[in-house]
C-alpha positions as CSV (number, residue, x, y, z in Angstrom):
1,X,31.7,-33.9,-110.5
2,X,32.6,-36.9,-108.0
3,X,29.2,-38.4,-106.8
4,X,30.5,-37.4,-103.2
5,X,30.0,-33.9,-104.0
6,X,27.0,-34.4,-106.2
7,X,25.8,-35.6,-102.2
8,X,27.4,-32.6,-100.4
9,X,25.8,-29.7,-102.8
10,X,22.1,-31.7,-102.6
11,X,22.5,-32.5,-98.6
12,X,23.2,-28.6,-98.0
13,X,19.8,-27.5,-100.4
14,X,17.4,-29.8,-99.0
15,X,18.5,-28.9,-95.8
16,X,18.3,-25.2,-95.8
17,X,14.7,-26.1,-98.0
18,X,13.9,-27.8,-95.0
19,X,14.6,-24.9,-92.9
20,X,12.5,-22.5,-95.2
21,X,9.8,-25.1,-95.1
22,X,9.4,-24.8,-91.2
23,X,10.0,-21.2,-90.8
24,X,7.5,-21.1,-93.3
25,X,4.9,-23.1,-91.5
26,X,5.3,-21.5,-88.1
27,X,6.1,-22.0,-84.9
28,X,2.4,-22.6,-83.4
29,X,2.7,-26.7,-85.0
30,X,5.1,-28.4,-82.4
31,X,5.4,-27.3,-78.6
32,X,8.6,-27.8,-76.3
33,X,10.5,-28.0,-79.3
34,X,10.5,-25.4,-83.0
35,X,9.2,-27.0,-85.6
36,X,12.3,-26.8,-87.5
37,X,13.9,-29.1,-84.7
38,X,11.0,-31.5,-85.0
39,X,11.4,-31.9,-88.8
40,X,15.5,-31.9,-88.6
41,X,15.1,-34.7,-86.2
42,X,12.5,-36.5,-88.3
43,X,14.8,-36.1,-91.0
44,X,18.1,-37.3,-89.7
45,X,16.0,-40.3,-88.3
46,X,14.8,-40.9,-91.8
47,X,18.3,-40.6,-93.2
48,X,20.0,-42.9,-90.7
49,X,17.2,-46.0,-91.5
50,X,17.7,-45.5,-95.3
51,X,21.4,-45.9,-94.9
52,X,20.9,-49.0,-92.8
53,X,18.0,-50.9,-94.5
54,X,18.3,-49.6,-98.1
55,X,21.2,-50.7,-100.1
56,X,21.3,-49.1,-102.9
57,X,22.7,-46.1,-101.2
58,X,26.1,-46.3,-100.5
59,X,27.4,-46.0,-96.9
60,X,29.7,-43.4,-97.2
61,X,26.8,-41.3,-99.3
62,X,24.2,-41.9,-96.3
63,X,27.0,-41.0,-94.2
64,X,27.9,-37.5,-95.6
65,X,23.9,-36.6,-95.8
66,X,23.6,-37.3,-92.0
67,X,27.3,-35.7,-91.4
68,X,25.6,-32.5,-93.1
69,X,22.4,-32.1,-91.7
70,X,23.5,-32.6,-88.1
71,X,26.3,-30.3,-88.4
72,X,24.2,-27.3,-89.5
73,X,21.9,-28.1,-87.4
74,X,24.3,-27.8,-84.5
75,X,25.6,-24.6,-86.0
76,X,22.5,-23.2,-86.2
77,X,21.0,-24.0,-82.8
78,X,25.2,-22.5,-81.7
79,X,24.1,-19.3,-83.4
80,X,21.1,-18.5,-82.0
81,X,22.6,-18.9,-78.7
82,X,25.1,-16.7,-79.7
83,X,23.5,-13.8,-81.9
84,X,20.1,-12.4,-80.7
85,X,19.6,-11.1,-83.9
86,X,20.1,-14.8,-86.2
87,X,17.9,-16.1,-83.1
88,X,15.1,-14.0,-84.0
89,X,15.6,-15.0,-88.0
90,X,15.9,-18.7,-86.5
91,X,13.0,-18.6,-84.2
92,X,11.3,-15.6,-84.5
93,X,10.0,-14.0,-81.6
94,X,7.1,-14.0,-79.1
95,X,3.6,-13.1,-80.5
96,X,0.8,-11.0,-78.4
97,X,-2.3,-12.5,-79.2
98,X,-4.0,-10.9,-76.1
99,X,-2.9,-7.1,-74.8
100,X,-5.0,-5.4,-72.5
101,X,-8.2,-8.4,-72.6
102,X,-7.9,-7.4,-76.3
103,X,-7.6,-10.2,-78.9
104,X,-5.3,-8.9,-81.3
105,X,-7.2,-10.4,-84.5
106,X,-3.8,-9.1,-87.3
107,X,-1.1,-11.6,-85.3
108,X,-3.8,-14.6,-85.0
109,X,-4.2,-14.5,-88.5
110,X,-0.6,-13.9,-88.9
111,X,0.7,-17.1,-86.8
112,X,-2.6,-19.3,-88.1
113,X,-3.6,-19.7,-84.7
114,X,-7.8,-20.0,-84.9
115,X,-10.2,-18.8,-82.4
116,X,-10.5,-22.1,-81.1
117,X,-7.3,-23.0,-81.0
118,X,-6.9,-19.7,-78.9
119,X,-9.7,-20.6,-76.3
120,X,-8.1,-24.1,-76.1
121,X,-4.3,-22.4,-75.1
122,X,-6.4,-20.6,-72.6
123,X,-8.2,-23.0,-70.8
124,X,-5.4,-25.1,-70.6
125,X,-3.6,-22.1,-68.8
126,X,-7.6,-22.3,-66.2
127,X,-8.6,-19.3,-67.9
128,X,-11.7,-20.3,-69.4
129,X,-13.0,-16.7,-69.9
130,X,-11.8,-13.5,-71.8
131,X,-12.9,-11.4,-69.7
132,X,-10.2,-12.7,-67.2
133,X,-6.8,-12.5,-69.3
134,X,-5.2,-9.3,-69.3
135,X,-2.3,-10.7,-71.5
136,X,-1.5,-13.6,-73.7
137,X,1.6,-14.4,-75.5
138,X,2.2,-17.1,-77.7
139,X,6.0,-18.2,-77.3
140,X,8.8,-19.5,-79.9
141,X,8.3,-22.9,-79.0
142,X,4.9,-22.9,-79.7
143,X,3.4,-22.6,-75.8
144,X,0.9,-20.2,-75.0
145,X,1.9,-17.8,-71.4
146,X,-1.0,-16.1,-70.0
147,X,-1.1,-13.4,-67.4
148,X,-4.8,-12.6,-66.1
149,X,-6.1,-9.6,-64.9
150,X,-5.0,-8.5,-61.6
151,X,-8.0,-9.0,-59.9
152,X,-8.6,-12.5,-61.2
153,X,-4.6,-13.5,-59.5
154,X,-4.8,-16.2,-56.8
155,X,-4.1,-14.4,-53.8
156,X,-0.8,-15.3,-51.7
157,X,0.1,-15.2,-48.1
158,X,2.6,-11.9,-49.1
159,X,-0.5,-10.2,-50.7
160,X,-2.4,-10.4,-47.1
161,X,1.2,-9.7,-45.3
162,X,1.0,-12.9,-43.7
163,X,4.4,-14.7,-42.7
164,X,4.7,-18.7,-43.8
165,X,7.2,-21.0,-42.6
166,X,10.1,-21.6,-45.0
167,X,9.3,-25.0,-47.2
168,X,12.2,-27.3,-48.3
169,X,12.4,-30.3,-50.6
170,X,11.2,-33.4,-49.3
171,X,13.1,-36.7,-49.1
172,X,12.7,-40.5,-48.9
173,X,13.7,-42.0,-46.0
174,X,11.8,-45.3,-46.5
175,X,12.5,-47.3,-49.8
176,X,10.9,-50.7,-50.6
177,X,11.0,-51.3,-47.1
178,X,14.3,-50.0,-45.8
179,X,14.7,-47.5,-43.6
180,X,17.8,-44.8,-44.8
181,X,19.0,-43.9,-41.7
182,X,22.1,-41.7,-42.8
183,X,18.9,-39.1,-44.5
184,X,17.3,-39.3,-41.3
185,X,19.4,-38.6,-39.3
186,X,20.7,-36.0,-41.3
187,X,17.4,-34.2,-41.0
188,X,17.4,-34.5,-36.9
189,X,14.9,-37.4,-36.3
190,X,15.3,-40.4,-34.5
191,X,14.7,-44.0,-35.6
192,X,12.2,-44.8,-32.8
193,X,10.7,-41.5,-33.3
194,X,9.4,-42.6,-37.4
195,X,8.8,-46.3,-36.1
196,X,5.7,-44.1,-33.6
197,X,5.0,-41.8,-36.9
198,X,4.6,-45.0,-39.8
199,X,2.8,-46.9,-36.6
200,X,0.3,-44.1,-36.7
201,X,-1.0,-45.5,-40.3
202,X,-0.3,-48.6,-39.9
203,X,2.5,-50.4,-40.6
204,X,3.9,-52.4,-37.8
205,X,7.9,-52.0,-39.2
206,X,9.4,-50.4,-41.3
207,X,9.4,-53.5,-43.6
208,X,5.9,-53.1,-44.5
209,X,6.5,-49.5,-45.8
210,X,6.8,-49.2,-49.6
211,X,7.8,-45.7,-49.6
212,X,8.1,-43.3,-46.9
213,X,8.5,-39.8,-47.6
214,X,9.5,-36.8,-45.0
215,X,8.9,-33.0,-45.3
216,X,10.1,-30.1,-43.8
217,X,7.8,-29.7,-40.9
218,X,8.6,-33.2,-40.0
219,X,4.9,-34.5,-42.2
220,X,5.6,-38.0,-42.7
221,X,3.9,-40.0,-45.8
222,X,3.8,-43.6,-45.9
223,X,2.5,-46.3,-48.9
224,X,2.4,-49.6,-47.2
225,X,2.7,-52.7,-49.2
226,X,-0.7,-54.1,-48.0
227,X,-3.3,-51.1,-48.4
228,X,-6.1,-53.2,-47.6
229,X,-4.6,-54.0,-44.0
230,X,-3.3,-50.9,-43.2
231,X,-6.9,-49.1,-44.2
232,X,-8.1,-51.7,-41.4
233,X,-5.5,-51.1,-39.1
234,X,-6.5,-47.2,-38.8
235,X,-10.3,-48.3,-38.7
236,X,-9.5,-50.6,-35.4
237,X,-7.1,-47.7,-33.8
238,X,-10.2,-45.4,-32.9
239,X,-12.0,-48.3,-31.8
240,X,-9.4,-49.5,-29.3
241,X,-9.0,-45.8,-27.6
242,X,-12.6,-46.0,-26.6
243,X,-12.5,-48.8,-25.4
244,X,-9.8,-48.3,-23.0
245,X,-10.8,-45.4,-22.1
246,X,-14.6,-46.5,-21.3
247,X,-12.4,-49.0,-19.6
248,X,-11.0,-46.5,-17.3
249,X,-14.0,-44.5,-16.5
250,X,-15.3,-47.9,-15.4
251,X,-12.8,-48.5,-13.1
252,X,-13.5,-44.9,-11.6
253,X,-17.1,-45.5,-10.8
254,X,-16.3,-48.7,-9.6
255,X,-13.9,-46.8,-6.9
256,X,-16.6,-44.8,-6.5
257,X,-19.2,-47.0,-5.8
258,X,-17.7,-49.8,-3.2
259,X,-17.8,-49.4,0.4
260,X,-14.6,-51.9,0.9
261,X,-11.7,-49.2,1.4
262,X,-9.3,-51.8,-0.4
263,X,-11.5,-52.2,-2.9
264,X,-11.6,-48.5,-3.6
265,X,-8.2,-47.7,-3.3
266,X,-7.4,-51.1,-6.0
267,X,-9.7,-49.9,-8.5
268,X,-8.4,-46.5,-7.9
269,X,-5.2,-47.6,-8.5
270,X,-5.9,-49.5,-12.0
271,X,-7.6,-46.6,-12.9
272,X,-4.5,-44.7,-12.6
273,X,-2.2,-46.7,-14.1
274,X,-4.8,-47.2,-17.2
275,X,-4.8,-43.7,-17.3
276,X,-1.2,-43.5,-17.7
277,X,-1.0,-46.5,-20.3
278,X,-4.0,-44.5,-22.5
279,X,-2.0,-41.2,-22.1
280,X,1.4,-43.2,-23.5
281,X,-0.1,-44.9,-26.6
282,X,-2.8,-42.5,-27.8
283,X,-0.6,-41.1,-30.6
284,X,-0.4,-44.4,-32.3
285,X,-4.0,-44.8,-31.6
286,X,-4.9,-41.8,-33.6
């Protein structure tokens, strides 16, 4: 027999030994991926560095080994899209472990999952009691879903009949300091209008902004470059409102207060116009 066929017939039994092997061992090893994936992959990878490093093996040999494993392995990941049936002899199918709060002890022992490694699928899904899980399935790929009992659901705003404003995706409009006008203005804002809203923490440009972020209700985040200064900035902000504002009830009791009628009406009149200023700036004082 040519040795290129001696490589074909031992390619095609390790391979389907290596399927039995991970079918074998179960589907509770590897998560996001079946085990039998994991080890393929492991085993290509192995394949592909002995034929580059290790030259003994001739190239075309390494090369029909890695031909034949990837190839059934893309036939058999094909056929379990295809056939429900060869998916379950593939992949198996879902396991209760939990029905009803009840810990179904027969399919624990039959996947080798252990009480604790149970209670650790659990609290990773925040259910950190029994008592609270109504059901718990352990999936093909190895993750645990849990559903808990109805009265232990996080309640919604459609559970109390309550109607929410429609959320969107969020978008950028600020990146390492400049500003993407075509997204804002696609979203209905003006320029001037997010200069007053990054102002507001902050930043005195759009320059300073690292990233600036825009929701659907118009909830504008910013990162400035210099966190130090902007944390300042916001701590000063409250400061300077009062003090304009004691500013102008100053100038009140001063009108107030005088007897000179040009006096009064002077200090009446900066008051006023103080007032007005305050009133104009106070969202970027906030």
């Amino acid at each position: 027999m040519p040795e290129y066929s001696v490589i074909v017939v031992r390619s095609i039994i390790s391979f389907f030994v290596l399927f039995i092997v991970a079918r074998t061992l179960g589907k509770q090893q590897i998560s996001q991926l079946t085990f039998f994936d994991y080890v393929a992959g492991i085993a290509i990878g192995n394949m592909a560095a002995a034929v580059g490093i290790d030259s003994s093996i001739e190239l075309i040999n390494g090369v029909i080994g890695l031909i034949i494993y990837t190839t059934f392995t893309i036939i058999i990941a094909y056929g379990a899209l295809k056939s429900f049936k060869f998916r379950e002899l593939v992949e198996s199918s879902p396991s209760i472990l939990i029905r009803d709060g009840k810990v179904l002890e027969k399919n624990l022992f039959k996947n080798r999952i252990t009480f604790d490694d149970l209670m650790t699928g659990l609290r990773q899904k925040n259910a950190f009691k029994l008592a609270d899980v109504e059901l718990a399935v352990l999936e093909t790929n190895g993750q645990l879903s849990v559903m808990k009992k109805a009265e232990n659901q996080p309640v919604t705003p459609k559970d109390l009949g309550m109607k929410v404003e429609e959320e969107h995706m969020p978008g950028l409009i600020i990146i390492d300091g400049h500003l993407l006008e075509r997204r804002l203005n696609y979203r209905g804002y003006t320029k001037e209008w997010l200069l007053g809203e990054i102002m507001k923490q902050g930043a005195n440009d759009f320059k300073d902004v690292f990233l600036g972020q825009i929701d659907s209700k118009g909830n504008v985040y910013v990162d400035l470059y210099n966190d130090e200064i902007s944390m300042q900035q916001i701590q000063q902000k409250p400061l300077l409102a009062a003090r304009l504002r004691k500013l102008q009830a100053e100038l009140e009791t001063f009108s107030l207060q005088t007897e000179d009628p040009h006096a009064k009406q002077m200090y009446y009149n900066q008051s006023k116009e103080l007032q007005h200023m305050i009133e104009t700036i106070n969202p970027y004082l906030k």
